[in-house]
LOMI-876088 format. One line per 10 residues: for each residue x, y, z of C-alpha. Coordinates in steps of 0.05 Angstrom, whole numbers, plus 5000, padded with zeros to 4 digits. Example, Ala and Ser with C-alpha at 12.3 -4.5 7.8 and 13.67 -1.06 7.14 Angstrom:
5246 4910 5156 ~ 5273 4979 5143
//
This chain:
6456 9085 0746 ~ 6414 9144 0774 ~ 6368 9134 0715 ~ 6349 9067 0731 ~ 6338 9101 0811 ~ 6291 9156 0776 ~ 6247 9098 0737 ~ 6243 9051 0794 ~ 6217 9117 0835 ~ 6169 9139 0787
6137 9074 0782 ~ 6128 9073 0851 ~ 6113 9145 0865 ~ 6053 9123 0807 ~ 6032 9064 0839 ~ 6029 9091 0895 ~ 5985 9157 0880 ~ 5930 9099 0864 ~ 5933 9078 0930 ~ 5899 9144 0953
5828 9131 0924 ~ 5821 9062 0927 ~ 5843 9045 1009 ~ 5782 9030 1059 ~ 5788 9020 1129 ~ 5811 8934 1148 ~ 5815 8934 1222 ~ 5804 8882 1281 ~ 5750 8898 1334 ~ 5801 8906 1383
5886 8892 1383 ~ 5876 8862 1445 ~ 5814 8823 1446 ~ 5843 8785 1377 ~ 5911 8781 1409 ~ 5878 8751 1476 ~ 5830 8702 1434 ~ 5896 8687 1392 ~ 5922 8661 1459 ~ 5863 8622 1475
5848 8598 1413 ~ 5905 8586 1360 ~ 5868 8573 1298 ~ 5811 8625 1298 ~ 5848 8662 1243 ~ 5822 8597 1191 ~ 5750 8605 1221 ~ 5714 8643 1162 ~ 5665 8669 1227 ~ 5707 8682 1271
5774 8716 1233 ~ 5724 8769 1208 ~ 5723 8797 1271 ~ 5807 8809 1264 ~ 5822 8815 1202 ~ 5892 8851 1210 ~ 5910 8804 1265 ~ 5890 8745 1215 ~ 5932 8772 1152 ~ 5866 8800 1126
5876 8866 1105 ~ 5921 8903 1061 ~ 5985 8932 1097 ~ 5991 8997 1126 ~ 6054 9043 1103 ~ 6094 9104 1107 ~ 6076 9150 1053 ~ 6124 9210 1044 ~ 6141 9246 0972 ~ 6213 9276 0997
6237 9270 1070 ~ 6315 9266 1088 ~ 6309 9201 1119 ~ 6262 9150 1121 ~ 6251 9159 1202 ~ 6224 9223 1198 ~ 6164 9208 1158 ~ 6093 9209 1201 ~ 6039 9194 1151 ~ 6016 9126 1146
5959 9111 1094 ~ 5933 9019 1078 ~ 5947 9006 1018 ~ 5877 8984 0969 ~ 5885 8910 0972 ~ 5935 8846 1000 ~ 5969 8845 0931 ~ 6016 8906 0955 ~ 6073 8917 0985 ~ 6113 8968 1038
6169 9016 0985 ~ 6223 9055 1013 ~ 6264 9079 0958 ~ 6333 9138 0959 ~ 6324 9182 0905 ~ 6348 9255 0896 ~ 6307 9325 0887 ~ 6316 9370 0836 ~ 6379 9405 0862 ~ 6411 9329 0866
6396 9336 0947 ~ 6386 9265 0958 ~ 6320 9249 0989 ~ 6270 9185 1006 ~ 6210 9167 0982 ~ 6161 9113 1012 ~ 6094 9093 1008 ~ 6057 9024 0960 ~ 6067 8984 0911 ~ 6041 8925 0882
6080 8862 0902 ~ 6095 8849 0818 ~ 6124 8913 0815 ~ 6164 8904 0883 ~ 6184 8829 0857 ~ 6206 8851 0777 ~ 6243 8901 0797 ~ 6281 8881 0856 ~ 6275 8802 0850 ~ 6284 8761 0916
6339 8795 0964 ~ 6408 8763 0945 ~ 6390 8752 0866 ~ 6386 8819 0839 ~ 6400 8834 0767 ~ 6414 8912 0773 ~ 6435 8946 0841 ~ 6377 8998 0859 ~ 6367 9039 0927 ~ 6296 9011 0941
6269 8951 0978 ~ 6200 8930 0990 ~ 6164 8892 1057 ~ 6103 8863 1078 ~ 6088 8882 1145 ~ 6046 8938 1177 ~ 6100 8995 1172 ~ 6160 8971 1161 ~ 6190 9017 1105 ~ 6207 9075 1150
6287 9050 1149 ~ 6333 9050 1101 ~ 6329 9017 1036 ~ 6397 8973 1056 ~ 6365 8956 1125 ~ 6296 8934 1092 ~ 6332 8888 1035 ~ 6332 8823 1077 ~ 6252 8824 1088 ~ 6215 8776 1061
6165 8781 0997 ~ 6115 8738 1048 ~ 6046 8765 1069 ~ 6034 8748 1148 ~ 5982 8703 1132 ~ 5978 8650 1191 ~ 5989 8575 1177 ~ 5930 8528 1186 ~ 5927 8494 1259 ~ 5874 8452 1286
5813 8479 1311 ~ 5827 8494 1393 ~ 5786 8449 1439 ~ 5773 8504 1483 ~ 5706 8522 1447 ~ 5669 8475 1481 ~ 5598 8458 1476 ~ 5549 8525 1508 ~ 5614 8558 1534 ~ 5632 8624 1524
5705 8615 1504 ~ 5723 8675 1552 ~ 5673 8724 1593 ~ 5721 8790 1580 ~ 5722 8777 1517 ~ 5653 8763 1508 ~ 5637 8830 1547 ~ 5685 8866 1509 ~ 5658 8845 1445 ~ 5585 8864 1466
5606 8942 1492 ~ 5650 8950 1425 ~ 5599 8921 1370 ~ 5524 8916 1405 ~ 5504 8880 1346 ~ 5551 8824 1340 ~ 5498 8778 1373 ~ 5448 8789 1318 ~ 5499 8813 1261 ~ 5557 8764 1264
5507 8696 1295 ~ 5554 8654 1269 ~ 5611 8676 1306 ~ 5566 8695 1368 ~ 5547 8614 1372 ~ 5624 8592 1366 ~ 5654 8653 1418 ~ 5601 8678 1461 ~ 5547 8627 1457 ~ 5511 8635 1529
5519 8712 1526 ~ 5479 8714 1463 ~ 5428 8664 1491 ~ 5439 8614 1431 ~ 5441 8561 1485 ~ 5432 8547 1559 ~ 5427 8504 1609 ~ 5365 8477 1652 ~ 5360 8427 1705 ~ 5327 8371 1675
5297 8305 1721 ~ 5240 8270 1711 ~ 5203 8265 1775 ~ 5225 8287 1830 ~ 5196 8303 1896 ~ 5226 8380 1910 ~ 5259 8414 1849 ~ 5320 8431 1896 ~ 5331 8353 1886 ~ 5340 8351 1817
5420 8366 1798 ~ 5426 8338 1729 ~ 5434 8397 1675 ~ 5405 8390 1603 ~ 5437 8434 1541 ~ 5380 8471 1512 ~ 5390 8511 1448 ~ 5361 8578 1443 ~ 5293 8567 1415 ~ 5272 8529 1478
5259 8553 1552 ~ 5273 8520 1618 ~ 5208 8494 1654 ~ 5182 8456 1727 ~ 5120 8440 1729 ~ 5079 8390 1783 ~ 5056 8326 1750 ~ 5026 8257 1770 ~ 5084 8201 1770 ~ 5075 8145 1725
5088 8092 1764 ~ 5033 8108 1826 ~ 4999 8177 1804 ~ 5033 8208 1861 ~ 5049 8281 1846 ~ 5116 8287 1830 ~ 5156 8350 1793 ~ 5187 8350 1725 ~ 5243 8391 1705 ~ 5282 8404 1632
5278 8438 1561 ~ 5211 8462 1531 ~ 5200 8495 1462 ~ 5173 8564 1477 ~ 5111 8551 1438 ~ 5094 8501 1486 ~ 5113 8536 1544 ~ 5063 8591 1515 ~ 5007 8539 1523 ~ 5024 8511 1587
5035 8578 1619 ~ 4964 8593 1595 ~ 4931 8525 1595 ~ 4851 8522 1643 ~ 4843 8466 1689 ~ 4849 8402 1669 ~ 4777 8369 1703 ~ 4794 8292 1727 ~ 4716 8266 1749 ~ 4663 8304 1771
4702 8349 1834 ~ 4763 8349 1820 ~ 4798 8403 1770 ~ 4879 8396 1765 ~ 4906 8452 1750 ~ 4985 8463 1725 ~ 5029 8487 1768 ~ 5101 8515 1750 ~ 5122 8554 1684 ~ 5174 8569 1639
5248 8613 1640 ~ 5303 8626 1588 ~ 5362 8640 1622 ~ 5415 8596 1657 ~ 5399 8544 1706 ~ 5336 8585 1718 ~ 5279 8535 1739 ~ 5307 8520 1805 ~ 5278 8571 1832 ~ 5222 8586 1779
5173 8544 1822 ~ 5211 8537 1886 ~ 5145 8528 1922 ~ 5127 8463 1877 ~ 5149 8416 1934 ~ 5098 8350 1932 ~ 5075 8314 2000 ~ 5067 8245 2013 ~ 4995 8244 2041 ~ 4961 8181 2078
4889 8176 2059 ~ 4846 8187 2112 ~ 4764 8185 2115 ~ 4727 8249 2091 ~ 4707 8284 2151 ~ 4628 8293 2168 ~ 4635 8363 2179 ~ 4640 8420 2129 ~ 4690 8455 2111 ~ 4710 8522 2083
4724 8522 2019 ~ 4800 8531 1997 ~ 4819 8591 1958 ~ 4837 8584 1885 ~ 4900 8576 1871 ~ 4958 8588 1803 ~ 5015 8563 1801 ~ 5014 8569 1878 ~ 4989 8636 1877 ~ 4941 8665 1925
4877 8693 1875 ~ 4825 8749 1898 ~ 4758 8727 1874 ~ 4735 8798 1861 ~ 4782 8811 1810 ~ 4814 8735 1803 ~ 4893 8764 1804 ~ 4947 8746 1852 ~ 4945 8775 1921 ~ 4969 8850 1919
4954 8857 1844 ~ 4899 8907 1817 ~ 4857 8884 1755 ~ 4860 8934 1688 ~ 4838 8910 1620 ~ 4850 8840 1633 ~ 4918 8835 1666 ~ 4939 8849 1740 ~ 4991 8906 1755 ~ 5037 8907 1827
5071 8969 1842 ~ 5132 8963 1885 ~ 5151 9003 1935 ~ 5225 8992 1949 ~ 5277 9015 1896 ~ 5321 8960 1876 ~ 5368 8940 1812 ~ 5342 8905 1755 ~ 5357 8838 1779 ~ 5330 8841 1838
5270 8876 1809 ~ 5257 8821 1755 ~ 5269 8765 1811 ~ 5211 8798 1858 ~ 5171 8799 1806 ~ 5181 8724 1801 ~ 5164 8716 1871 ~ 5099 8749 1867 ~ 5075 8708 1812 ~ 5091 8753 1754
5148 8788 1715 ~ 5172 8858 1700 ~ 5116 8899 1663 ~ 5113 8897 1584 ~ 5077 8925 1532 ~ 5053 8907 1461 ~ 5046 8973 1437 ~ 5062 9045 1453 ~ 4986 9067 1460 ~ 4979 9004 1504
5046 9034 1547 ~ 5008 9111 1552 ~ 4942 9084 1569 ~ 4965 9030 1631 ~ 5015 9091 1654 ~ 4964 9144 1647 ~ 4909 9096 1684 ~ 4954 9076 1747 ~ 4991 9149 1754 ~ 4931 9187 1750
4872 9150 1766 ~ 4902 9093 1812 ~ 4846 9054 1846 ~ 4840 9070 1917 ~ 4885 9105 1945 ~ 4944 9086 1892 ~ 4976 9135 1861 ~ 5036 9117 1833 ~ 5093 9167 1820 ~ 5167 9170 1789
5199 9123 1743 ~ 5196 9044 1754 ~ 5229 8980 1719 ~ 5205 8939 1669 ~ 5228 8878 1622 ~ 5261 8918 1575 ~ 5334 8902 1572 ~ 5396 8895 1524 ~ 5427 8841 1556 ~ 5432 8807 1493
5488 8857 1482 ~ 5450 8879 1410 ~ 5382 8900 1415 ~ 5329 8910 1460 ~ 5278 8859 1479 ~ 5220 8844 1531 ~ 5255 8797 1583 ~ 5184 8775 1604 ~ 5173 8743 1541 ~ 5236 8745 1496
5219 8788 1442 ~ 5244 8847 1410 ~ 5217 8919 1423 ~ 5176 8950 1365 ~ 5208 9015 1337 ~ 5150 9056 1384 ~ 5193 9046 1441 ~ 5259 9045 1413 ~ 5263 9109 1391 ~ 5257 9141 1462
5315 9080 1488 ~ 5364 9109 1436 ~ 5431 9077 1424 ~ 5436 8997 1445 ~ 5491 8990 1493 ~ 5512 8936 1534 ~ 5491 8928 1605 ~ 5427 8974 1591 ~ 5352 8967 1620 ~ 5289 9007 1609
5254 9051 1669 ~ 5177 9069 1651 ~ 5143 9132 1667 ~ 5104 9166 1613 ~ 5153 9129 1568 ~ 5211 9082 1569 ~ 5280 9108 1591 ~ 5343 9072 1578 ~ 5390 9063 1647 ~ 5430 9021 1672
5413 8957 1707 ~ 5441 8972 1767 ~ 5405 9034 1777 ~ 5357 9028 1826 ~ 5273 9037 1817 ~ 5212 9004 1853 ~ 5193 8937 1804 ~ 5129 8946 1760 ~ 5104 8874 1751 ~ 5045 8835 1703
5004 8780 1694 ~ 4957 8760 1667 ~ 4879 8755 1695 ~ 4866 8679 1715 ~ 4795 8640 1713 ~ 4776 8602 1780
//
């Protein structure tokens, strides 16, 4: 009998000894963020996407065990090592040393050796102290106590997919913030699980208000889905019904936002020039208040008067110009764009949304040399009497939760300026100085706004 105990052991002991080189790390992103989305969502585990993200949780990954030579009992072995793939098991097994001191032995095996020699519990041909199981350590008990476990992996059953991913829905915000602070790339890395789980925070979708005329945008309360490649836009048009001037609101590939935002005057007759008024957003629900001054009048002909009259001053997209230098009010001209230098230190937010309000955005750069040049200009030589000093904000941010991008304009940073941001990290926005700093968006810094120079 104590034969048949030594050769069951030393097939273990030797299956097991394999376990130590082949093994790799099988983990979820968090125990708590699978077991939450578990709760939310039953049947993630059979998303392909979305189970990748918990693969212990979904039955994934190989089993973790106890792995002792000799203990005295089974309880009093610590180290756990995963066994190399799902084809093994958890073996406890009694056994005795060399001076016949009996002893326990645990660690892997492969489920075909766990399954020969033992056979299903109940239907054994030959009584041996061992025992196998299948969950994440279970074979620190006694051979006897483990015999009733089942040769079953913990794969989960197939259930229908939940119908709480809905359509541009994050399927929870903590989780989706959690995700982002844990794995910064999972927006970029795991897209396919980013559009099903976190499809807003990753900007894969949004939503705009979208009407076709309407007289003030604050009228217009219908909401459009938009998918990622498109912005939000207003914009003041003539009605098609009378020619009356009338606002549109909805969804605009950013190409074409590119050549509206940037689009001359469009000359009706010989003295009149239209020219576009509104512009373009990517983020939620933004172009209520993206042209919040585009509110049309009813007007009542009258005669033209005999007298003359001043003429008005140009205007873009409802912005005051200077004629010298033909950039919004407040704004100083420098190889062809206009700069504003805030005085007031404020969050990010807040920064980006008085930028808005002055008929620009958060500064950005294309280049690093372009960055040094515009910083070195406007900190040492300001014109006037500016001379700016200390750090202010600009587009850069990571509130994709992966990388870091120009909010002004959507794109991703070039490695010139990443390399002074560092690590990507959730929540995160860049300061300019000399260079860019990464900070936090709540941090507070004067705003450091752009646009570009406009024709009469």
């Amino acid at each position: 009998m104590k034969s048949i105990v030594f050769f069951v052991s030393f097939i273990l002991l030797t299956q097991s000894a394999v376990v130590q080189t082949a093994g790799q790390t099988c983990e979820d992103i968090d125990t708590s963020i699978c077991t939450k989305l578990g709760q939310i969502y039953s049947g993630f585990c059979n998303d392909s996407c979305i189970s990748k993200l918990c693969r212990r949780s979904c039955g994934m990954c190989p089993v973790k065990c106890y792995e002792c030579h000799e203990v005295d009992e089974p309880r009093l072995c610590t180290n756990v090592t995963q066994c190399p793939d799902i084809d093994h098991y958890c073996f406890a097994t009694r056994s005795f040393a060399d001076n016949f001191k009996k002893i326990y032995k645990l660690g892997c095996a492969p489920k075909s050796i766990c399954k020969e020699n033992f056979g299903s519990p109940g239907k054994r041909d030959l009584r041996v102290d061992a025992a196998c199981c299948s969950d994440d350590q279970c074979n620190n008990r006694f051979p006897e106590e483990i015999q009733g476990s089942s040769y079953t992996t913990s794969t989960k059953e197939p259930t229908e997919t939940s119908s709480t991913i809905k359509e541009c829905q994050n399927i929870d915000e903590d989780i989706c913030t959690r995700i982002a602070a844990l794995y910064p790339g999972f927006c970029i890395n795991e897209s396919c699980a980013a559009a099903k789980l976190c499809p807003r925070m990753c900007r894969q979708c949004f939503r705009c208000y979208s009407c076709n005329e309407v007289d003030n945008v604050k009228d217009c309360n219908v909401t459009a889905l938009c998918q990622g490649t498109k912005q939000c836009f207003s914009m003041e048009t003539l009605s098609m019904d009378d020619l009356r001037p009338v606002i549109r609101l909805g969804c605009m590939e950013t190409k074409t936002c590119q050549r509206f935002t940037a689009s001359p005057g469009i000359i009706f007759g010989k003295r009149q020039s239209l020219q576009p008024k509104g512009g373009c957003c990517h983020s939620d629900l933004c172009n209520h208040n993206l042209a919040s001054s585009l509110t049309t009048q009813k007007t009542i002909p009258t005669p033209s008067p005999t007298t003359t009259t001043a003429t008005p001053r140009p205007t873009v997209n409802s912005c005051n110009l200077n004629f010298q230098s033909q950039c919004p009010t407040g704004y100083i001209a420098h190889n062809n764009f206009c700069y504003l230098f805030g005085t007031v230190s404020m969050s990010w937010n807040d920064a980006k949304n008085y930028c808005t309000s002055h008929c620009g955005s958060l500064i950005d750069f294309v280049s690093d040399n372009e960055m040094g040049h515009t910083m070195r200009y406007f900190l040492r030589y300001g014109p006037g009497h500016l001379h700016i000093d200390g750090s202010y904000w600009s587009a850069a941010t990571t509130h994709l939760g992966s990388v870091w991008v120009w909010d002004s304009t959507g794109k991703h940073l070039i490695s010139d300026f990443t390399h002074d941001l560092g690590t990507t990290r959730f929540g995160q926005c860049g300061s300019v100085h000399h260079h860019l700093e990464s900070t936090s968006c709540a941090s507070r810094f004067p705003p450091a706004c752009k646009t570009t120079i406009r024709s009469g």
